[in-house]
C-alpha positions in Angstrom: 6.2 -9.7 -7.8 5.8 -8.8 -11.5 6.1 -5.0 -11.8 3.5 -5.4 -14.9 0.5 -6.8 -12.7 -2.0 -4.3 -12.2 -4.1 -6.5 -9.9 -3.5 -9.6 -7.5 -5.7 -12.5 -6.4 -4.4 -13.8 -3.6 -5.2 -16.9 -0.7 -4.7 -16.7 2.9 -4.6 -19.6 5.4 -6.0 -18.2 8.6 -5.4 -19.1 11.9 -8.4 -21.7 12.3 -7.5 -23.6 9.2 -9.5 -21.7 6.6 -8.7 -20.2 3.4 -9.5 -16.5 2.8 -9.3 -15.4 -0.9 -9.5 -12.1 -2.2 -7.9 -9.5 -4.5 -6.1 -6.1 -4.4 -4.0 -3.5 -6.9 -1.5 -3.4 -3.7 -0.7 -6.7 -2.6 2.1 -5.7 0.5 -0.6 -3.1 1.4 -3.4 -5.5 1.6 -1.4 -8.1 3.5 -0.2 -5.9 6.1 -3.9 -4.9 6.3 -4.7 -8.3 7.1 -2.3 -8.8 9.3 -3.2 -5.8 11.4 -6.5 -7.1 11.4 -8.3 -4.1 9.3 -8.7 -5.6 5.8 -12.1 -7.7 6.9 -13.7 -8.8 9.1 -13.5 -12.5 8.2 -9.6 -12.3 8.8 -9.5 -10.0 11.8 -10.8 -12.7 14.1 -8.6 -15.5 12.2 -5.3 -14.2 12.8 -2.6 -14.5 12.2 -2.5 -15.0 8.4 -0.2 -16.1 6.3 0.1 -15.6 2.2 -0.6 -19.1 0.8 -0.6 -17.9 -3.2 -0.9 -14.9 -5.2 -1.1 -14.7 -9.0 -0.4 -11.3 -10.7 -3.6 -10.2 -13.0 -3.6 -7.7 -15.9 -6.3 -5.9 -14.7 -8.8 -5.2 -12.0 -11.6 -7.0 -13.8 -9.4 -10.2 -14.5 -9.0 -10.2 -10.9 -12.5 -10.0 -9.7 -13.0 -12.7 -11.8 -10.3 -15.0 -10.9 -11.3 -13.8 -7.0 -14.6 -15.3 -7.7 -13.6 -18.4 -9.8 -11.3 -20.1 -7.0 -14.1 -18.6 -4.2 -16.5 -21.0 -6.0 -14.6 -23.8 -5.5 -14.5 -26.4 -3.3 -12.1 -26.3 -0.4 -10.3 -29.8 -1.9 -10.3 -27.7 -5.3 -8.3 -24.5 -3.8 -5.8 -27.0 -1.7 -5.4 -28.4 -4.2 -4.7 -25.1 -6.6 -2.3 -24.1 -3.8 -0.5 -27.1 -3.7 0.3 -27.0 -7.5 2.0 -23.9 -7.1 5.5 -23.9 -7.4 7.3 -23.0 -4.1 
C-alpha cells in the first residue's frame, strides 16, 4: 500500500460470483468490515469476500469518482480491468 494514498477504490469478488466495488480512506479497516459482514449490506449476504484490486487515490473526491467510473461499467469491462492488473 502507498503510504501517500489518501483514498482507495477497491473490487471485491463475492461469494456468488459478483463484483462489489467501492471506496474507503482505510482500506484494512474496510475489508475486515466486509469480511465481518458490517460494511453493506450487498456483501454481508455474499460472503466470504475476497480483495480482487485496489488502486491508491490522492484524494477522497478522485475516489468517488474512480468508484463510480468502474461501477458504470460493464461486468466484461471490470474483469477485464482486474485482469490487467499486475499480480
Amino acid at each position: 500500500m502507498a503510504p501517500e494514498a489518501e483514498a482507495w477504490v477497491y473490487v471485491l469478488r463475492c461469494a456468488d460470483g459478483s463484483l462489489y466495488t467501492g471506496w474507503t480512506v482505510d482500506l484494512e479497516r474496510r475489508l475486515a468490515a466486509h469480511g465481518a459482514g458490517t460494511a453493506s449490506r450487498y456483501t454481508r449476504s455474499r460472503r466470504p469476500v475476497t480483495l480482487a484490486a485496489s488502486w491508491p487515490m490522492p484524494d477522497r473526491t478522485a475516489a468517488r469518482r474512480e468508484e463510480a467510473r468502474i461501477k458504470a461499467l460493464p461486468r466484461a469491462a471490470k474483469l477485464a480491468l482486474l485482469s490487467s492488473r499486475p499480480r
